[in-house]
N, C-alpha and C positions, 0 to 999 in steps of 0.2 A: 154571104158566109165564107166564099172561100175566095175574098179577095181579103175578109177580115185573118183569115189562117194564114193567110201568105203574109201579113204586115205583120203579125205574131212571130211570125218565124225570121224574118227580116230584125225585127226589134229585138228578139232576141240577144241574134247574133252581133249587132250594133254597140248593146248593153254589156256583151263579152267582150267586145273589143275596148271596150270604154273603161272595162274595169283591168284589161291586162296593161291601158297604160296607166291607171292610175297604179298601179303595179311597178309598171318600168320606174314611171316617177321616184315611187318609194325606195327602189333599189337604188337608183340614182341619188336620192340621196344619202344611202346608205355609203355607197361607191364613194362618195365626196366628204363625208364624215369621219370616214377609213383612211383620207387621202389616197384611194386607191385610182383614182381616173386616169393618171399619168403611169400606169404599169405596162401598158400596150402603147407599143411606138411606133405600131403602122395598123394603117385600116385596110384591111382586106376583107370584101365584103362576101367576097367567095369562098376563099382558103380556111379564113378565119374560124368556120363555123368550127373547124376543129381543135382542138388546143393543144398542146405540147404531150407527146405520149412518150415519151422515152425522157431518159436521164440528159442524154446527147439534145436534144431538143429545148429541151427546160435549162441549160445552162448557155444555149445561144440566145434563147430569150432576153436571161437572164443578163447577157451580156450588151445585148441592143439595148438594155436598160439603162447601164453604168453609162453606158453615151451620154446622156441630157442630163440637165440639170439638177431633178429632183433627186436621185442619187447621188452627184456629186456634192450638193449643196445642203441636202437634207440626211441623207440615209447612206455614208459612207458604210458606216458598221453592218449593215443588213445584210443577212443570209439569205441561205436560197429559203428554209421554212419561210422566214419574215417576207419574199418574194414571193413566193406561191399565194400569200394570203392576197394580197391586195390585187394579184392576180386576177385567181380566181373572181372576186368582187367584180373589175370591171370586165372580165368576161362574162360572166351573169348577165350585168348590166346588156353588152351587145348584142348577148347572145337573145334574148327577149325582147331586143329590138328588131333581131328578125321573125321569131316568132309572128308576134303582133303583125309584120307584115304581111306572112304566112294565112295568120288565120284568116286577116282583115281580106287579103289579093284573091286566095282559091273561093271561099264562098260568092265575091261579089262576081269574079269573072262564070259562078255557077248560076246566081240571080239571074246577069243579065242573062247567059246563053236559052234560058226558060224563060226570059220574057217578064220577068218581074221585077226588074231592078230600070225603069224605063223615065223618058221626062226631065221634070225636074230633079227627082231622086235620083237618078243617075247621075243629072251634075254635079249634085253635091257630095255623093259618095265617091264618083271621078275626085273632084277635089281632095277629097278626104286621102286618098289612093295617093294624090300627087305629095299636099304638105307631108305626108307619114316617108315620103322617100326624101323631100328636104329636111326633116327633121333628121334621118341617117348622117344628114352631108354636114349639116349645122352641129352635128352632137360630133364630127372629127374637125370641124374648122374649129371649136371649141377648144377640144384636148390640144392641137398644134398648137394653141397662143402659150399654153405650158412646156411645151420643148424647145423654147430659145432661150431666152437669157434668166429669165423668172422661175422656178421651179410650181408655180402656180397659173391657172387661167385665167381670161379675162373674166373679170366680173361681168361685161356687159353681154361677153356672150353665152357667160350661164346666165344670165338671166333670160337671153333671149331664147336658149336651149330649152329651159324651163317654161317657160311663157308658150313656147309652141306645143310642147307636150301637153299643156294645160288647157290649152286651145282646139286642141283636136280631143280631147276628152270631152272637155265639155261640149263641141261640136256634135260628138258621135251619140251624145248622151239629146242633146236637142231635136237630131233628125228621129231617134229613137221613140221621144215623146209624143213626137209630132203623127208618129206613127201609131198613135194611138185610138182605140174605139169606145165607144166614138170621140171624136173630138170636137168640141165646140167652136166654133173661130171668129164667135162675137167678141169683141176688145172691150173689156169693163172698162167703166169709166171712172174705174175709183183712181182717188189721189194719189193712191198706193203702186198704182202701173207706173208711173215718172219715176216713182220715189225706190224702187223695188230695183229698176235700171240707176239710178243713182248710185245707190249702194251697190251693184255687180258695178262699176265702176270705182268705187272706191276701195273694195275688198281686192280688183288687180292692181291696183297702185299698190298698195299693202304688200301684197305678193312680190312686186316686182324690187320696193323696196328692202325685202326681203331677201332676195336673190341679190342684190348689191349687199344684203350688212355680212352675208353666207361667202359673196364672191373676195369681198375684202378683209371677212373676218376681225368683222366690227362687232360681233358679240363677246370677244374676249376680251372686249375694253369695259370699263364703267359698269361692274357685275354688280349694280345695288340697286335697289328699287323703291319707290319710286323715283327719285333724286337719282343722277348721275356724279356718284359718289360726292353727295352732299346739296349737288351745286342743282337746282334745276334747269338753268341753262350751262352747258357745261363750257369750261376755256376749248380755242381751238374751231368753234365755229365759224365761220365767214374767213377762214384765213387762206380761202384759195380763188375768192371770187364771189360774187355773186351765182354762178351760172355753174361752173367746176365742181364748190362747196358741195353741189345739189348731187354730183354724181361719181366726187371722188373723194372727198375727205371722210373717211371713216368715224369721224365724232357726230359730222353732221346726220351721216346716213343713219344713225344709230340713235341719235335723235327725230328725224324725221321718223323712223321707223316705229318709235315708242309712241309718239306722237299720234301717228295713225290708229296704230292700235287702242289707244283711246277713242278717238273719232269712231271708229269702227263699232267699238263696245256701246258707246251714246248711242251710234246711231239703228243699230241693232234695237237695244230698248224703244227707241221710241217706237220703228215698224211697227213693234211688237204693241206699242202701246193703241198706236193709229188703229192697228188690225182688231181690237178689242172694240173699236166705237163701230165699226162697219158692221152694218145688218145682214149687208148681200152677199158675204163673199159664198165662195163653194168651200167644201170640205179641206179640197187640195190645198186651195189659197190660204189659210188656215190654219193649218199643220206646218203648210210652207214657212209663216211667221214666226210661229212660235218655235221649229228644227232652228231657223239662222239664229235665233236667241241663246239658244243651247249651245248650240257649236261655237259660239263666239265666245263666250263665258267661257266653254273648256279648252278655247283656242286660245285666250287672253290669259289663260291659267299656267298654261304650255310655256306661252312664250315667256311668261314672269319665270318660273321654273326653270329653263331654257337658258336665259339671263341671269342667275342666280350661283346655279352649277358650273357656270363656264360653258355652256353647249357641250355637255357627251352626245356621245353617241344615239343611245337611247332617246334621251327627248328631244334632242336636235330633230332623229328622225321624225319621233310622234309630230314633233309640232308641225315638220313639212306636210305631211299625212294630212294633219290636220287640217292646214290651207288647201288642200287639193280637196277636203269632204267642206269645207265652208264656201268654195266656189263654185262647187256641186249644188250645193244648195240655193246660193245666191243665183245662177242660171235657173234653178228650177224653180224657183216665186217668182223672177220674170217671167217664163215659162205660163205658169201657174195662170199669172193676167191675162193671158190671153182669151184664158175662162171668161162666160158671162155673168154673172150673181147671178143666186140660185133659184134662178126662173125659169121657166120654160121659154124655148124658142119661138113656142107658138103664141105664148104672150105677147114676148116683144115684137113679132111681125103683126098683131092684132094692132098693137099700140100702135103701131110705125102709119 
């Protein structure tokens, strides 16, 4: 009983950190929808925590701003109001970068000093502790690709920047489950285990191309649905290569990305369909099928929406939101498999 209290309280905290980055995420994309990421032009991981308090302060900011490109190239006319806003945004953004560090760092270094954070779980929270401090470093090598000649970032390393946040969520959210009582840890043998990591496979691809059509801003091309104003294959594809096309040409991505999201929708349905013929599953596995069917449909909804508008703000963000709660889900029916059909264990060792 009171190793079960102590993994309660462990999951807990895991589930809290799981949700303040699915949090950071949100702002972050909120920060990048604002074009606000490029408003801080140095990383100060210590200093930083404080921001500009006086008039004198906020106008030297203000002035390391005019430096780089996005100001010169973008936002000659801008005030200090119109400065302050975007500001503020990507200080949010850091500032709950460290947070999340904060809460994730003091409790576990409390776990282990009591002896409960030990083993395996310790390596993986270690782990967890390290990517959470490369994610800091990765989220300023980002912003720097924006302060030279481009007044924008690399695509590839927001997506990588993304990709990692999204990776330690779902991480923190798996060692969380795992920490559950009881847990099963017979591996069904439905068709549904393959096919369950398939799909968490296909939903990051999705995501990542995702993160290239946001990095290049290839949603403000070809705003019609289903057709790409007209054309189902649109001009412009294949004109930069075989290999290039795939990760720089903005018709392509934008194609490739609509593309998915069909695949995605198909393949949702059928889970959903497979999951109706199985006799054995458990409750979880179950629920599991039929959330990824839901979430895809209002995610597929998002992004037509999304596509339609020109990406505001508003649903640009929903729809991010949205991939970080569809890959939630897609981890947690892997997850899920790991369940046995709804037998008892003492059956299957009878059988065995």
């Amino acid at each position: 009983m009171a190793q079960t209290q102590e993994n309660t309280g462990i999951r807990i905290w895991l589930l809290i950190t799981a949700f303040l980055v699915f949090s950071m995420v949100a702002v972050g994309g909120l920060t990048r929808l604002t074009r606000s990421g490029l408003s801080i032009v140095e990383w100060k991981p210590i200093s930083g925590v404080l921001p500009p308090l006086t008039d004198e302060a906020w106008h030297a900011e203000f002035e390391k701003y005019k430096q780089y490109p996005q100001y010169q190239k973008v936002n000659q006319d801008m005030d200090m109001h119109e400065f302050k806003f975007i500001f503020w945004w990507e200080y949010g953004h850091r500032l709950l970068g460290r947070l999340i560090g904060f809460v994730f760092a003091v409790p576990l270094l409390i776990f282990a000093l009591q002896r409960k954070v030990r083993g395996t779980l310790a390596f993986k929270l270690g782990t967890a502790l390290v990517l959470g401090g490369a994610q800091g470093f990765l989220g300023w090598y980002m912003v720097k690709s924006g302060l030279v000649e481009r007044p924008s970032v690399s695509h590839f390393r927001l997506a990588a920047h993304l990709l990692l946040a999204l990776f330690l969520m779902c991480f923190l959210y798996w060692v969380a489950m795992d920490l559950r009582a009881p847990l099963r840890r017979y591996w069904s043998a439905s068709r549904l285990k393959p096919l369950s990591v398939a799909f968490l496979c296909l939903v990051t691809l999705q995501i990542f191309y995702g993160a290239l059509t946001a990095g290049l801003h290839a949603g403000h091309m070809y705003n019609t649905f289903p057709t790409m104003n007209g054309l189902w294959i649109p001009q412009g594809i294949g004109s930069m290569g075989p290999i290039l096309d795939f990760l720089e040409n903005p018709v392509t991505i934008q194609f490739v990305h609509r593309c998915l999201g069909w695949l995605v929708l198909f393949s949702a349905v059928g889970l959903f369909l497979v999951s109706r013929k199985e006799t054995q599953l458990t409750p979880r596995q179950r629920w599991s099928f039929q959330a990824l069917l839901v979430m895809v449909m209002v995610q597929f909804t998002l992004g037509v929406f999304t596509l339609l508008y020109m990406v505001p703000v508003a649903l640009g963000s929903l729809h991010q939101m949205g991939a970080c709660i569809l890959l939630l889900l897609a981890v947690n029916a892997v997850h899920a498999m790991r369940e046995g059909p709804s037998v008892s264990l003492s059956i299957v060792r009878r059988a065995a």
